[in-house]
ZARO-954243 format. One record per residue (C-alpha): x, y negated, z; residue in one letter. Coordinates in steps of 0.5 Angstrom, whole numbers, padded with zeros to 4 digits, always signed. Layout:
XYZa
...
END
This chain:
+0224-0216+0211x
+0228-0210+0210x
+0229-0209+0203x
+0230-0201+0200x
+0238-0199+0196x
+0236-0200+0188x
+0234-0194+0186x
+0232-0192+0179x
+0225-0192+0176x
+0225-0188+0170x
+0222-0182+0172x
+0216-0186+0172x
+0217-0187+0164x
+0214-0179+0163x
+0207-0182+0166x
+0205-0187+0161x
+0198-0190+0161x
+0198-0189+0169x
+0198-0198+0169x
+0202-0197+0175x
+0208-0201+0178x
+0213-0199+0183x
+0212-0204+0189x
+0219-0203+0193x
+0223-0206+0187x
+0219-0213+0188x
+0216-0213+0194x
+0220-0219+0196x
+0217-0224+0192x
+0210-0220+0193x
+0211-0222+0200x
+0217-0227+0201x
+0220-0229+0208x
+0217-0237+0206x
+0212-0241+0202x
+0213-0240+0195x
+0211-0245+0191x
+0212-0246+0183x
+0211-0253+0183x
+0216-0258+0184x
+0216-0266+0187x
+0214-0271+0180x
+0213-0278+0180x
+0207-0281+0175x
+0209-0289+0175x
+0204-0293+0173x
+0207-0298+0169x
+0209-0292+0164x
+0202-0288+0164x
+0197-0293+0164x
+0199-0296+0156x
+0198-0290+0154x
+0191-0289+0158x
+0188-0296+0155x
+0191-0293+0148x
+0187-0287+0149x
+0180-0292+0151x
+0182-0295+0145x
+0183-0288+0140x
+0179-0283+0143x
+0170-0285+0143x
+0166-0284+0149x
+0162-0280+0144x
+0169-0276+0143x
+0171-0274+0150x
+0166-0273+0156x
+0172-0274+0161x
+0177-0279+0159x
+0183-0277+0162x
+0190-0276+0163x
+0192-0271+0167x
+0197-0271+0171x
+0201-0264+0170x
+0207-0261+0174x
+0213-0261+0169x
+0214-0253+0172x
+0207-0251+0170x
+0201-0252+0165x
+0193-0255+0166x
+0190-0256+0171x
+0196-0256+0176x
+0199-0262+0180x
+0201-0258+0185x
+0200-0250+0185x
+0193-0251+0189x
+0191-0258+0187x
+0188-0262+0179x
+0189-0270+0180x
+0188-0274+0174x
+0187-0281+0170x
+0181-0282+0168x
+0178-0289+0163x
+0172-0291+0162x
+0171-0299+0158x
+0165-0303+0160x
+0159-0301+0158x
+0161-0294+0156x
+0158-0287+0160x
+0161-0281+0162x
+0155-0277+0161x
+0151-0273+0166x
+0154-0266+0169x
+0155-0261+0174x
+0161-0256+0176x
+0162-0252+0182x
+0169-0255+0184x
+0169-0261+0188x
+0171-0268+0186x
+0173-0274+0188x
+0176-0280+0186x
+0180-0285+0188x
+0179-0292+0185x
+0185-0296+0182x
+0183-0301+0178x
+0176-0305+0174x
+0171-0308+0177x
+0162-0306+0176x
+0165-0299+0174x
+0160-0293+0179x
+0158-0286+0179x
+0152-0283+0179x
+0152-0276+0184x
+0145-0274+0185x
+0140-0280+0184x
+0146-0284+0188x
+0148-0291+0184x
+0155-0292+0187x
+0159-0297+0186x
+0166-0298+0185x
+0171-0302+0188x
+0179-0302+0189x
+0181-0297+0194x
+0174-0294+0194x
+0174-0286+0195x
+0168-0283+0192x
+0165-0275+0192x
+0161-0271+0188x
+0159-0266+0192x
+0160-0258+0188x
+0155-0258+0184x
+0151-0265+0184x
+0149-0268+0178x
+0154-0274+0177x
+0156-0279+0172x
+0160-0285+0169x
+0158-0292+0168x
+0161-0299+0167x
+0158-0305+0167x
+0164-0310+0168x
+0168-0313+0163x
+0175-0309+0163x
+0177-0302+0164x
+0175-0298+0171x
+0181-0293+0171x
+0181-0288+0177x
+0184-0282+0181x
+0181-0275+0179x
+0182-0271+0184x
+0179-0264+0184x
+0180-0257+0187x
+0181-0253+0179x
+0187-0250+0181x
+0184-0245+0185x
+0178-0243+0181x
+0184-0240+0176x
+0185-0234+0180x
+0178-0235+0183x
+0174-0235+0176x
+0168-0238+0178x
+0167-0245+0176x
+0163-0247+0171x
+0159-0254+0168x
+0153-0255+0166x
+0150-0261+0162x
+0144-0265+0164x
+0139-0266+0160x
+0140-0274+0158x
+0146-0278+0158x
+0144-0281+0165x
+0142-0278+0171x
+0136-0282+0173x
+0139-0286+0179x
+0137-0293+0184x
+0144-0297+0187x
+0145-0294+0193x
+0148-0299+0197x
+0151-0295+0204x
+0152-0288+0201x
+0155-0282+0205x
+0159-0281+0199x
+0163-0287+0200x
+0169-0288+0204x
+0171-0296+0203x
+0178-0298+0203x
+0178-0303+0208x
+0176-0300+0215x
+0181-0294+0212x
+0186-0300+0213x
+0183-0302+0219x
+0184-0296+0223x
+0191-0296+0221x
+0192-0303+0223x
+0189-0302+0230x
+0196-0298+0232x
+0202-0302+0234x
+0206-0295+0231x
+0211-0297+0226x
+0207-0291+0223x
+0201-0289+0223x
+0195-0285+0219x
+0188-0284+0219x
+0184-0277+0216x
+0178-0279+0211x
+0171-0276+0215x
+0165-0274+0213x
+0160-0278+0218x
+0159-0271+0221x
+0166-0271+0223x
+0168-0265+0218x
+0174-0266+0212x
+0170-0268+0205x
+0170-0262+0202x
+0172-0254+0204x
+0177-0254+0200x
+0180-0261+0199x
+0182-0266+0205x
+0184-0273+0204x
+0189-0278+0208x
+0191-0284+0210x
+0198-0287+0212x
+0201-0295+0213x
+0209-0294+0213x
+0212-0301+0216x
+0217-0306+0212x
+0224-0302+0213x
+0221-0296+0216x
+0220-0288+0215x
+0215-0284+0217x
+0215-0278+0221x
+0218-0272+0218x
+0213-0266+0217x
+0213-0261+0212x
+0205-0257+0211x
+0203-0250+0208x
+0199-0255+0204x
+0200-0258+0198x
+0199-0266+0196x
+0198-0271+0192x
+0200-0277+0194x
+0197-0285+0191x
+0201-0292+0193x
+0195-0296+0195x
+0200-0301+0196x
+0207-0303+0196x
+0214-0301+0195x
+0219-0295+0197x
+0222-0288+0197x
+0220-0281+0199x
+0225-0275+0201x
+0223-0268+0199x
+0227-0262+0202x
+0224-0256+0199x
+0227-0249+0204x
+0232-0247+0199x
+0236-0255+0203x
+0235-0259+0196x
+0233-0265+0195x
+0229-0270+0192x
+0227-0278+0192x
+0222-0280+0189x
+0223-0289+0189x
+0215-0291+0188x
+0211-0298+0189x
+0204-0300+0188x
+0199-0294+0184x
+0204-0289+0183x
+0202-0282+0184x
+0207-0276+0186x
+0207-0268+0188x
+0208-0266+0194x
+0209-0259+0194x
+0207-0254+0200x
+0213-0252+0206x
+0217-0259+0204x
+0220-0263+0210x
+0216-0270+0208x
+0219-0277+0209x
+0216-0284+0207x
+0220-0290+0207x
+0218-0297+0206x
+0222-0302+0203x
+0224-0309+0206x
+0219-0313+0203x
+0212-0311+0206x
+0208-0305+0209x
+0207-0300+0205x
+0201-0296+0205x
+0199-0289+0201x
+0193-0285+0200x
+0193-0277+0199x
+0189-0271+0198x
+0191-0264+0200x
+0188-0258+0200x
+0189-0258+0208x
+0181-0256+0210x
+0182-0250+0205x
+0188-0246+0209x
+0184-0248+0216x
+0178-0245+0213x
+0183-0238+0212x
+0187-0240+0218x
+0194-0240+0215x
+0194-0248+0216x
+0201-0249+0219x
+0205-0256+0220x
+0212-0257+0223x
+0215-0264+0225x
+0222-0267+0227x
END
């Protein structure tokens, strides 16, 4: 893009109160010659993050927080992002607590790290949990949490708040009781199980493969956020990519790396293993490699439908 010569703007200096500004002195970065994302790649290890989770279950009341969350926060921005476009957070419930009932125009789903008996409740829905598990909240479905196991349930938030901070109009609304009345659905169209995930990955004889999370009409989960799966085999690498969506990326299981080169040739590697969570900002070149001891596979949401939606989705592979 053509840039003008500099040229000096204090002739505008006689026009106070105006609450103009000259577009020729930054329209660059008003229209820049790539993605442009604040967020930078960051890893959120399990090992170290869930002391301090299980603290918080321990110092922080269910009557004291209706969420009890952790949320992950890029190191280059401030809550809610993970990414530029995407919110992912750690949320703990202990046996026999309640995340009271709600309802917010921002969708959600989860992704179940660990616990047993834990479900969720989304619109008269009983949905149990299990490891693996994605289960969504629908926008603006009543929904909470409960557990009836005997250790903590810990999952993986993920929601859209990003968005609704240049789009202000998400906003909550408490039910009535605690619980909203609900029966267990067994078979419910807001649960996708790990194991047939893994089981459309493992049907491929690829080194590498991956699968979309669909709903049973065929469309992604939600407007906004996607979700996707991929098997990485032991000492391999997956294909090298880069989107103009964002992710956030969870390790169901294994051990590896992943190289992040952002447009400016930089790199990072993130080393990761089994419930590590990691940024992965927009317009990145994307590889996973799986160490020698076991096939790695990994989870991920994105904000993939939204740019389709706008038709500003765009990918590149090498």
């Amino acid at each position: 893009m053509l840039t003008a010569e500099p040229s000096s703007c204090d002739f505008l200096k006689k026009y106070d109160g105006i609450h103009a500004e000259p577009l020729w002195t930054v329209m660059e970065a008003m229209v820049p010659p790539h993605p442009n994302p604040k967020s930078v790649p960051h890893i959120w290890e399990y090992e170290k993050i869930r002391p301090a989770l299980l603290e918080a279950g321990k110092e922080v009341g269910e009557y004291e927080a209706e969420r009890r969350v952790l949320m992950l926060i890029n190191p280059t921005m401030k809550a809610p992002y993970t990414t530029d476009t995407l919110y992912a957070g750690l949320q703990l419930i202990n046996p026999g607590e309640t995340a009271p009932a709600h309802r917010h125009r921002a969708f959600a789903l989860r992704f179940i790290i660990e616990g047993q008996r834990g479900f969720t409740a989304v619109e008269g829905e009983k949905i149990y949990m299990e490891k693996g598990d994605v289960i969504l909240t629908p926008p603006w479905t009543w929904h909470d949490h409960g557990h009836e196991g005997d250790d903590v349930m810990i999952w993986l938030d993920g929601l859209d708040l990003p968005i609704f901070q240049n789009i202000p109009v998400n906003f909550a609304e408490s039910f009535e009781d605690r619980r909203y009345p609900s029966k267990e659905a067994e078979n419910s169209a807001l649960k996708f199980p790990w194991a047939p995930i893994q089981e459309a990955l493992d049907s491929s004889d690829a080194e590498y493969a991956t699968t979309i999370y669909r709903k049973p009409n065929g469309e992604p989960l939600s407007y906004i956020v996607g979700a996707e799966a991929e098997r990485v085999n032991a000492d391999k690498s997956s294909q090298t990519r880069r989107e103009t969506c964002s992710r956030v990326v969870h390790i169901y299981a294994g051990q590896g790396q992943t190289e992040i080169v952002d447009m400016k040739g930089a790199k990072t590697v993130l080393k990761w293993k089994t419930n590590d969570t990691f940024a992965i900002p927009s317009w990145s070149w994307v590889t996973h490699h799986a160490a020698s001891n076991g096939t790695a596979y990994l989870f991920s949401f994105n904000d993939k439908p939204l740019l389709e939606n706008l038709k500003m989705y765009k990918a590149e592979y090498k």
